[in-house]
PAVEX-512033 format. One record per residue (C-alpha): residue in one letter; z, x, y negated. Coordinates in steps of 0.1 Angstrom, whole numbers, padded with zeros to 4 digits, always signed. Each point is the difference from the previous one (the first is absolute). Last residue first. Layout:
N
AZXY
...
end
This chain:
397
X+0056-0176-0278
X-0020+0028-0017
X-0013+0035+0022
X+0016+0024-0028
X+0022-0021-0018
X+0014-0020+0030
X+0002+0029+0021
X+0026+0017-0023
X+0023-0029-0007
X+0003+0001+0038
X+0008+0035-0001
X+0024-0008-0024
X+0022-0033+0023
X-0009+0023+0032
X+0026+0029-0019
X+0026-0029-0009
X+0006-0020+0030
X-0004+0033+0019
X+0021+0020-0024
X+0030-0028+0005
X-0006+0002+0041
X+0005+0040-0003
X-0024+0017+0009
X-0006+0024+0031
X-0009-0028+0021
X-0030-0021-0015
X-0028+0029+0000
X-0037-0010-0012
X-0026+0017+0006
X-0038-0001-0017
X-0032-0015+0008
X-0039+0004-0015
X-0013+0030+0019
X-0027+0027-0005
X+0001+0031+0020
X+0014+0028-0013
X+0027+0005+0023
X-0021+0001+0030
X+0025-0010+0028
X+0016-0022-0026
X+0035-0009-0003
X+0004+0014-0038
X-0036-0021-0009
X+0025-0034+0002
X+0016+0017-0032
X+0038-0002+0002
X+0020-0025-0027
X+0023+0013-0028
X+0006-0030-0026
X+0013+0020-0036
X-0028-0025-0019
X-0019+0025-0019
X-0001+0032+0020
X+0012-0012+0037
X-0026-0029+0000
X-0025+0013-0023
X-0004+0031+0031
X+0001-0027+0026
X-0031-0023-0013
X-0018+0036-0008
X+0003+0005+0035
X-0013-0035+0009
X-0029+0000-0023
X-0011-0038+0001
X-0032-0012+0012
X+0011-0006+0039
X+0027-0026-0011
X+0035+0014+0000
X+0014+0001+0036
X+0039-0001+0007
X+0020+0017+0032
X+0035-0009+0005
X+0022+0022+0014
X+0036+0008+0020
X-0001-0008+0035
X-0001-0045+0005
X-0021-0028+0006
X-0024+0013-0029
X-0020-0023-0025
X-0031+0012-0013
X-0011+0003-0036
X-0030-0010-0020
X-0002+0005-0037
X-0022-0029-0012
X+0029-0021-0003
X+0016+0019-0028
X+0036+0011+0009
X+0024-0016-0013
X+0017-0028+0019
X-0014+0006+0034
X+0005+0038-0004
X+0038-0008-0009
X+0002-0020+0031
X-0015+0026+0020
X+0026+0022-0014
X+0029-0018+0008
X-0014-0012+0036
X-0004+0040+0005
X+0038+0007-0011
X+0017-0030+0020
X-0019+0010+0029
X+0012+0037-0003
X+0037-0007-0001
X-0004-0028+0028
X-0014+0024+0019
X+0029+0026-0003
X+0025-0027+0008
X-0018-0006+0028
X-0003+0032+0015
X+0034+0006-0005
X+0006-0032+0021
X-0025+0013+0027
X+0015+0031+0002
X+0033-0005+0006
X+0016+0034-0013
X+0018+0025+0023
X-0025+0017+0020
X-0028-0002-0028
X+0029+0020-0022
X+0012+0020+0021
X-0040+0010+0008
X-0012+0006-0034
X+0032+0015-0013
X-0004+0026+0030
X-0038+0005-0014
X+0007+0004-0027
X+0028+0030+0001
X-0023+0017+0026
X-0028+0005-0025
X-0037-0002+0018
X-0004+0031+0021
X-0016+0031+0001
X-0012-0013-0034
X-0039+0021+0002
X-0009+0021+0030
X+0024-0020+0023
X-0016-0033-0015
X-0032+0011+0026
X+0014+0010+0027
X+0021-0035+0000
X-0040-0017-0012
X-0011+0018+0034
X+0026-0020+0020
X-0009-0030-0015
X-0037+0000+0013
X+0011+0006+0032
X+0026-0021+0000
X-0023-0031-0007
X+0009-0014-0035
X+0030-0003-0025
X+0008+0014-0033
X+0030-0004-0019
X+0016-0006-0035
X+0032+0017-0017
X-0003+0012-0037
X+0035-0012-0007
X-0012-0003-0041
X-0022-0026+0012
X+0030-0029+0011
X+0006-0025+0023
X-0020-0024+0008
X-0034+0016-0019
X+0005+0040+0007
X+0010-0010+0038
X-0029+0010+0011
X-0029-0004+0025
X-0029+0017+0015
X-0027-0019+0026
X-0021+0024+0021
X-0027-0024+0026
X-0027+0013+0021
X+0024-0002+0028
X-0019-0023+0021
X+0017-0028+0004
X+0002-0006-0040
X+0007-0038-0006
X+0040+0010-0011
X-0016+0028-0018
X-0020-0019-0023
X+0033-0017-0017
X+0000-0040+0011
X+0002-0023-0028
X+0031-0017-0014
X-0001-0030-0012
X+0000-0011-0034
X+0017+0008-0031
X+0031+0021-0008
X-0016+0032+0016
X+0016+0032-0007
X+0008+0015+0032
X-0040+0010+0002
X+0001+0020-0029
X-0005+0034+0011
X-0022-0004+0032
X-0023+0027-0003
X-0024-0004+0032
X-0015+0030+0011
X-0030-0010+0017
X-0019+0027+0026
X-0033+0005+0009
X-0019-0009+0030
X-0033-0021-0015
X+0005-0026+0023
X+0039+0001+0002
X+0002+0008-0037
X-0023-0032-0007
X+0017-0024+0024
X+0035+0014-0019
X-0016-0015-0034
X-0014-0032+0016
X+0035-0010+0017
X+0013+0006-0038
X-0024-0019-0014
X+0012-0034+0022
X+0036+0006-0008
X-0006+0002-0034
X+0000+0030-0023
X+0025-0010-0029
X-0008+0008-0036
X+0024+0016-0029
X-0028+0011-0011
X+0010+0036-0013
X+0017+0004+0024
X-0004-0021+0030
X+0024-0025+0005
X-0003+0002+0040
X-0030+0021+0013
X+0006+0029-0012
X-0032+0018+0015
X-0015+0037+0002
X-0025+0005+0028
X-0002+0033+0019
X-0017+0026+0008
X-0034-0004-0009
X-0026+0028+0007
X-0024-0025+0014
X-0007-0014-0039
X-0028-0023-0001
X+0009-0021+0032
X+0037-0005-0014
X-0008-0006-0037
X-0026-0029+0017
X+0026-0011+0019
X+0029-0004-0024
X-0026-0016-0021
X-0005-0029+0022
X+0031-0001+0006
X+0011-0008-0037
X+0036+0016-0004
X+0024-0029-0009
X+0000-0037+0006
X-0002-0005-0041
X-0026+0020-0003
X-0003+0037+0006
X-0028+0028-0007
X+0005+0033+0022
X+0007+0033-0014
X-0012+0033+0012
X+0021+0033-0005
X-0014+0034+0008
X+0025+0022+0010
X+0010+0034-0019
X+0036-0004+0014
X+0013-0009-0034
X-0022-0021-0005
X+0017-0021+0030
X+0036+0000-0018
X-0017-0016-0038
X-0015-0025+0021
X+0035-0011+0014
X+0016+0003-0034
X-0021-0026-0015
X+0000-0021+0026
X-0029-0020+0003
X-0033-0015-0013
X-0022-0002+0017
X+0017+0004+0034
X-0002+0032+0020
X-0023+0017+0020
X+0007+0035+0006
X-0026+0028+0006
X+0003+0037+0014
X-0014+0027-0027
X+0029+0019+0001
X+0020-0005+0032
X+0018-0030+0011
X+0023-0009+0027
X+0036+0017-0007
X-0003+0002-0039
X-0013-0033-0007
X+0028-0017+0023
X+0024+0021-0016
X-0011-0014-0035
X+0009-0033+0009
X+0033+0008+0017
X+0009+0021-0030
X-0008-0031-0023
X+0023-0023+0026
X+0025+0017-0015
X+0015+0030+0011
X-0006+0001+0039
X+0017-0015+0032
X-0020+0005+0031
X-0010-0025+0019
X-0012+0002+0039
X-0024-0020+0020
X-0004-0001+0040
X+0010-0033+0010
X+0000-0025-0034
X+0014-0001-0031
X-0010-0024-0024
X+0006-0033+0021
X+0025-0014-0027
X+0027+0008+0024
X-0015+0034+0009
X+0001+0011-0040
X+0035-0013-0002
X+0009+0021+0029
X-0015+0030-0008
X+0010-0001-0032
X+0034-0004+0003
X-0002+0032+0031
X-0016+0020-0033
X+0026-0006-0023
X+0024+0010+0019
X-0016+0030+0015
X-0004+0012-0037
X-0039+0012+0003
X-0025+0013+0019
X+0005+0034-0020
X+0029+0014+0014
X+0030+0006-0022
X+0011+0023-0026
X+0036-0006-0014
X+0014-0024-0024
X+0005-0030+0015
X+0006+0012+0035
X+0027+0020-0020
X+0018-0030-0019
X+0006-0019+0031
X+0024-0028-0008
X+0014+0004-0029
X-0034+0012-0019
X-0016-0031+0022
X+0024-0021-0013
X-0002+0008-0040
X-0038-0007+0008
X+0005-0032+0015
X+0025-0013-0027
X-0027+0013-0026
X-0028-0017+0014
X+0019-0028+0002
X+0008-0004-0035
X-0038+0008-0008
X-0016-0024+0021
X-0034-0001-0022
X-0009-0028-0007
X+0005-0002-0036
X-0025+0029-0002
X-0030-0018+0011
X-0022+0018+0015
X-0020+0028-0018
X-0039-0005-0002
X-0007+0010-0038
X-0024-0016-0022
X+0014-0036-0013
X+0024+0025-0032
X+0008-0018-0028
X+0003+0025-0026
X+0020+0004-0026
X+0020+0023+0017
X-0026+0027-0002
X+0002+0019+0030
X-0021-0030+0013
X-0029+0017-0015
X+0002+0033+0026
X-0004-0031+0028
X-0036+0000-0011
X-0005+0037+0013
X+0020-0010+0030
X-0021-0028+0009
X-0034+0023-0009
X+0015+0024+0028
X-0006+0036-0015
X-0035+0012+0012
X-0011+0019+0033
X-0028+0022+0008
X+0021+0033-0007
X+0020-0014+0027
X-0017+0011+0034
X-0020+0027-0013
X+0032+0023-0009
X+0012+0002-0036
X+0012+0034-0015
X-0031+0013-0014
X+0010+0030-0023
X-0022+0013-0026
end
């Protein structure tokens, strides 16, 4: 009999998001699982003016091979955007990749072998963990409260395992949480890499997004030392289907990741990446950003409010200050998975398992996702307004 699967993915299982996200084929469902923006944000009109432009303009840099750095362009906007907000700093490089999900899983690929350890937030990214097992690595996950990864237990992960090579974070809006690192965690998170001398790549997806608070400065702006790789994209303000995020770092680190997307893409899509940079070049940011914000705020303040209303009160949620989730906990007693499974089967409500985010998949947890962009303000009113119904007659008022 044939064995066609290598080692590295014979280990790993369908996404459980995208296994639940096969119910919201149904249109009857009210889908809270998936993690798309939201779609009336996207700048579609001027995305297609752009685009026709570029065609007119210089149709075969758009459509030929090109280096795999990165659209100049886009890459001299980013450099100095990144050095205004005290990103980019004497001897670091970006390179433009396809999504920040390539970025992620370049980082794996260029300073891990099989066996090595990352330390990552418990829970996290979905897609993120799924990248590192790839690799054959052995993930360790790190409690959080409301401050963010637990020092205490960032330490005690580090002492344990010397074969760490880096530490996973998204420290602003944290999917699944939705949870901000502070200020004063962060400064304890680099301390730990510096002591311990591993690396932190700091996935920075969201960070554009808040409508609440102040901002909080990213990891790498403290980072002297360069311990620090932060990725971005340009999947949330202005569109996923582009495929266009980055990674930045010490060169030297960097200029491996360049050998090592020449193995893979050869280079993130040219086409993109121009619309990227015309349009960053000739939009005002901060008033896009705005609008954008004031998009997501009114969608998270529309489902909190719903959750007030309906939920039952011994469901516990927690309030973001902007990205794209909120993160609920059922009391410890009551079968979380099962909690999701009723909830797309009976009531048409799709919602993501907490036990998805997991390090150890397996292990017991009481909380699930919620997702306010993807839909539509009616379907939140409406979809929170069932699920609510749903608490109440399985945990009472």
């Amino acid at each position: 009999m044939l064995k066609p699967f290598s080692d590295r993915v014979s280990g790993l299982q369908p996404s459980a998001i995208r296994e639940i996200l096969k119910f919201t084929a149904d249109p009857e469902v009210i889908s809270f699982a998936a993690g798309n923006p939201a779609p009336e944000a996207f700048p579609v009109e001027t995305i297609a003016k752009l685009s026709a432009d570029i065609f007119r303009e210089e149709p075969i840099n758009a459509l030929q091979y090109s280096i795999t750095e990165g659209y100049p362009k886009l890459r001299e906007w980013l450099k100095a955007d990144l050095t205004k907000k005290g990103l980019f700093r004497d001897g670091d490089q970006v390179v433009i990749t396809s999504g920040a999900q390539q970025a992620i899983e370049t980082t794996a690929k260029i300073l891990c072998n099989e066996g090595n350890v990352i330390i990552c937030e418990d829970p996290a990214f979905v897609g993120s963990l799924n990248a590192f097992r790839s690799y054959g690595v052995k993930l360790v996950g790190v409690p959080m409260d409301d401050d963010g990864m637990k020092p205490d237990s960032l330490e005690e992960a580090l002492r344990s395992n010397p074969t760490t090579k880096f530490i996973y974070t998204i420290p602003n809006f944290q999917n699944p949480t939705g949870r901000t690192t502070t200020l004063q965690r962060r400064k304890e998170i680099l301390a730990l890499a510096e002591k311990y001398g591993v690396y932190i790549l700091e996935d920075n997806p969201y960070g554009a997004l808040r409508f609440e608070g102040e901002d909080v400065k990213s990891i790498k702006e403290l980072d002297t030392k360069g311990n620090v790789l932060y990725c971005g994209t340009f999947s949330k303000t202005l569109a996923p289907g582009l495929r266009v995020g980055y990674l930045l770092g010490a060169s030297d680190v960097v200029s491996k990741a360049v050998v090592g997307l020449q193995t893979s893409t050869v280079h993130t899509n040219i086409w993109a990446q121009a619309v990227c940079a015309a349009f960053l070049e000739r939009t005002d940011m901060d008033t896009y950003l705005d609008g954008l914000r004031a998009v997501y705020r009114r969608k998270c303040n529309l489902m909190a409010d719903g959750i007030r209303r309906h939920f039952s009160g011994k469901v516990k949620w927690e309030m973001p200050q902007g990205g794209l989730f909120l993160w609920c906990t059922l009391p410890d007693d009551c079968d979380m998975p099962a909690f999701c499974t009723k909830a797309v089967k009976d009531y048409s409500i799709a919602v993501v398992p907490g036990n998805a985010f997991l390090v150890d998949e397996t292990a017991p947890t009481s909380s699930f996702r919620l997702n306010y962009s993807t839909p539509s303000d009616e379907l939140i009113v409406k979809g929170i307004e069932i699920l609510g119904k749903m608490t109440k007659e399985i945990l009472g008022a």
